[in-house]
Structures are given as structure tokens and as C-alpha cells.
C-alpha positions as CSV (number, residue, x, y, z in Angstrom):
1,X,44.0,8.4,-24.9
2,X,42.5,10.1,-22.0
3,X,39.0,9.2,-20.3
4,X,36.2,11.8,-19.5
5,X,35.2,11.3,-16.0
6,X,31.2,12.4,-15.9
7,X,29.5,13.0,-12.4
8,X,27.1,10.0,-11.7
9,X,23.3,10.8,-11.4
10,X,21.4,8.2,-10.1
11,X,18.0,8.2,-12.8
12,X,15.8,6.9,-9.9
13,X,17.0,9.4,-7.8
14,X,17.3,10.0,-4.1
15,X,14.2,8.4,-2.9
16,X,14.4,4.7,-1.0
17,X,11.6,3.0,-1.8
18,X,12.1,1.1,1.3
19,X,12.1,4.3,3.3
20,X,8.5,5.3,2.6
21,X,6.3,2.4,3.4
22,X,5.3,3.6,7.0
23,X,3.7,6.1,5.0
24,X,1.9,4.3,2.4
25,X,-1.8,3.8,2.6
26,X,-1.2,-0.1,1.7
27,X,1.0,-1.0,5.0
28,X,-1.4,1.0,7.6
29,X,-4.5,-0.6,5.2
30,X,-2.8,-4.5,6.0
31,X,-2.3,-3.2,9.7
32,X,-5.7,-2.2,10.1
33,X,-7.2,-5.0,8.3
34,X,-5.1,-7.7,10.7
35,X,-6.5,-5.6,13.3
36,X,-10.1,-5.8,12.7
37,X,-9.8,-10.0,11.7
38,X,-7.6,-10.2,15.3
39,X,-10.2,-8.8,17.1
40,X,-13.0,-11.0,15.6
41,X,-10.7,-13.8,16.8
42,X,-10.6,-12.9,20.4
43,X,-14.2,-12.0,20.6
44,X,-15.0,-15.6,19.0
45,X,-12.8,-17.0,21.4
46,X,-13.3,-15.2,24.5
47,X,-16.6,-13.6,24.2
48,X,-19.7,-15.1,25.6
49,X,-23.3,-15.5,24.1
50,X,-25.8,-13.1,23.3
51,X,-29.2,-14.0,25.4
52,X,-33.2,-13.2,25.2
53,X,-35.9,-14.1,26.3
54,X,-39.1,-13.0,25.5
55,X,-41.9,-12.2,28.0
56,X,-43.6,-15.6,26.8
57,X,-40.6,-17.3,28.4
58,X,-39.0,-18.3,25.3
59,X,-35.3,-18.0,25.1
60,X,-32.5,-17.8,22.4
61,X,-28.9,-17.4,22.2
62,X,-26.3,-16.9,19.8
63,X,-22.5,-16.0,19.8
64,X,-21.6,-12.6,20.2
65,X,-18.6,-13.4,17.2
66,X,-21.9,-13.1,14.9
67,X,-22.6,-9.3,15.4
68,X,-18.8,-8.4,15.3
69,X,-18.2,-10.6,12.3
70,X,-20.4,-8.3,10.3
71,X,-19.4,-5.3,11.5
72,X,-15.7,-6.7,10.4
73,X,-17.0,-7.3,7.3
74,X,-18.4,-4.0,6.5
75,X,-15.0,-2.6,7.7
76,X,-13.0,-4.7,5.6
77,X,-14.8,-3.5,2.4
78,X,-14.4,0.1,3.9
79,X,-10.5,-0.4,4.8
80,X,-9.8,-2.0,1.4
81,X,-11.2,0.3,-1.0
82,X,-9.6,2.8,1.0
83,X,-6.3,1.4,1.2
84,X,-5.8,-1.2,-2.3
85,X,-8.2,1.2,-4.6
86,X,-7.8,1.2,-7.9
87,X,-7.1,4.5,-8.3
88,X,-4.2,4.7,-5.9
89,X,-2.4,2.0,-8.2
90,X,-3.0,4.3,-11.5
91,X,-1.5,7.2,-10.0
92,X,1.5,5.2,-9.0
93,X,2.2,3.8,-12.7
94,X,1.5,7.0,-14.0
95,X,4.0,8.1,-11.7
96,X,6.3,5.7,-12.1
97,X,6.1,5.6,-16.0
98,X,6.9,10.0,-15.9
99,X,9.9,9.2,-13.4
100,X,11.2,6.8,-16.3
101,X,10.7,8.8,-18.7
102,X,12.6,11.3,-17.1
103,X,15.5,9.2,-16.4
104,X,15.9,7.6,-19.8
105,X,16.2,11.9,-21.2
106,X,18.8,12.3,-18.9
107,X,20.7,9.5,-20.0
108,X,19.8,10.2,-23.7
109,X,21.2,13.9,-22.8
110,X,24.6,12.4,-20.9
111,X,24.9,9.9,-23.9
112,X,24.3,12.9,-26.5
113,X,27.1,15.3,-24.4
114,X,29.4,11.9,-24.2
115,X,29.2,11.8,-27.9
116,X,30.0,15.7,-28.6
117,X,33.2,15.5,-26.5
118,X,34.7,12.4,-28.0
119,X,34.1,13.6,-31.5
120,X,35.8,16.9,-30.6
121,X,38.9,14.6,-29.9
């Protein structure tokens, strides 16, 4: 009985999945949004107040953290949608779903070309 030796294919393929994330939108969407919530921390910690007074000598003051809060807030919306959209996730399981497909018709094609040769035996 002899054996037929078949070259391996990988069906994933080359890519590393590990190898790609400083290029995904998600990882530089985290960084930015650790960022931006960082930065709000050190302003409420270290910033100062915001003071006014009025020409009738009435005077007010609030934390500066308020003003940058909100602008964090509008970022993070921005960031997010930009970074964890919805559409982003669709394209990848499309994606994904072709890449299987793929692979399970090569191995349907390896199995199919196993079977020819051991019936020719």
C-alpha cells in the first residue's frame, strides 16, 4: 500500500491575524478614546477653575473639567462611530464568511482529487 503525499495549503492562508492590528481602525479608535478620557482626568485633577465676574461685582466659578468633559464627549461619539461602526463589522463577516467559503472549495477540490487517485489504485 503506498501513501499519496499532497502539499499542505493552509485554507486561512498567509495572513496573521495578530499581525494586522496596528492597522485596524478598532486599536487606534481604543487608543484615541483612552486618550481623550486621560486627558479629562488630568484637567480635572490639575486644572484650576473658570472665573467671572460681572461689572455688577457678581462673581462665579466653575471647574474647567466641565468645558473639556463635553468636548470629550462629543469626541467620543465622533471616535466611536468612526472606529466601532457598524458598517466596518459587516464588511468583516462578509469577508470573513467569502474567505470560508473559499477554503471549504479547496478542501472539497483536494478531497475530490484524493478520491480520483485512490480509486485509480
Amino acid at each position: 500500500m503506498s501513501t499519496v503525499s499532497m502539499p499542505y495549503e493552509d485554507p486561512r492562508g498567509s495572513r496573521h491575524p495578530w499581525a494586522s492590528w496596528p492597522l485596524s481602525k478598532e486599536f487606534w479608535g481604543g487608543v484615541s478614546l483612552v486618550t481623550i478620557w486621560l486627558a479629562v482626568l488630568f484637567v480635572g485633577v490639575f486644572g484650576g477653575n473658570v472665573q467671572t465676574t460681572s461689572a455688577g461685582g457678581d462673581s462665579s466659578s466653575w471647574p474647567v473639567v466641565a468645558v473639556v468633559a463635553v468636548a470629550a464627549l462629543l469626541a467620543t461619539v465622533s471616535v466611536g462611530r468612526w472606529a466601532f461602526g457598524r458598517r466596518k463589522v459587516d464588511e468583516d463577516v462578509r469577508r470573513a464568511l467569502e474567505e470560508e467559503r473559499l477554503a471549504l472549495d479547496r478542501i472539497t477540490a483536494q478531497l475530490d482529487d484524493l478520491r480520483a487517485r485512490l480509486s485509480q489504485n
